[in-house]
BARO-190447 format. One record per residue (C-alpha): x, y, z. Coordinates in steps of 0.1 Angstrom, whole numbers, padded with zeros to 4 digits, always signed. Example, Ala and Ser with C-alpha at 12.3 -4.5 7.8 and 13.67 -1.06 7.14 Angstrom:
// BARO-190447
+0123-0045+0078/+0137-0011+0071/
//
This chain:
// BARO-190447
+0584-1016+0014/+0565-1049+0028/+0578-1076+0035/+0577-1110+0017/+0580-1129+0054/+0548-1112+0062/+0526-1128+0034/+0540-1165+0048/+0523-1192+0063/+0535-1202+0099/+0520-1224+0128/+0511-1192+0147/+0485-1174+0121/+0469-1209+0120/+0439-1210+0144/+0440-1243+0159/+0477-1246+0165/+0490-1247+0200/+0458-1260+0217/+0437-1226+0201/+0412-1244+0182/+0373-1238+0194/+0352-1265+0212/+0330-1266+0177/+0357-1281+0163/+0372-1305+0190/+0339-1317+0196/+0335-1323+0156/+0368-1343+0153/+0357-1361+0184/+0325-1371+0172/+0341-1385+0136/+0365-1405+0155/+0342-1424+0176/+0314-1426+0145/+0345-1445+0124/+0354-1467+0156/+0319-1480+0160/+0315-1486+0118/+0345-1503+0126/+0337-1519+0154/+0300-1533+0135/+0320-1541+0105/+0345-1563+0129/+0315-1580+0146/+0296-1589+0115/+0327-1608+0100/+0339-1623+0134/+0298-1635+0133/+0294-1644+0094/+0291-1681+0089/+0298-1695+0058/+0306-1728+0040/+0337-1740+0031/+0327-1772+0017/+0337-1774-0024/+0317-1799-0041/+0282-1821-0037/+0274-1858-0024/+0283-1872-0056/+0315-1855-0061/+0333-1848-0030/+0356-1817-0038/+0385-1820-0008/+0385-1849+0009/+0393-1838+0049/+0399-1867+0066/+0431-1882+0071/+0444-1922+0060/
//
């Protein structure tokens, strides 16, 4: 008779457990961890860089008054 233990998952019949896994795939997860650091890092670089108004209202009708009386 088989044994049911023999059908079940464990961390040894996985490939890449205990430092197993190939260089194909180390190099891969590498590679997607630096590409999402530099989106990251453009993404962080075009907001530190955006300029944009704050200024609600026109000439004829200020919106918030800044100055202090």
């Amino acid at each position: 008779m088989k044994s049911n233990m023999d059908d079940e998952l464990s961390l040894d019949k996985i490939d890449d457990y205990n430092g197993n896994e190939s260089k194909e795939k180390r190099n891969t997860v590498r590679l997607v961890v630096i590409g999402i650091l530099l989106v990251g890092a453009v993404f962080a670089y075009l907001r530190y860089n955006s300029s944009y108004d704050d200024y609600v209202g026109t000439q004829e009708a200020p919106g918030i008054v800044t100055t202090k009386k």
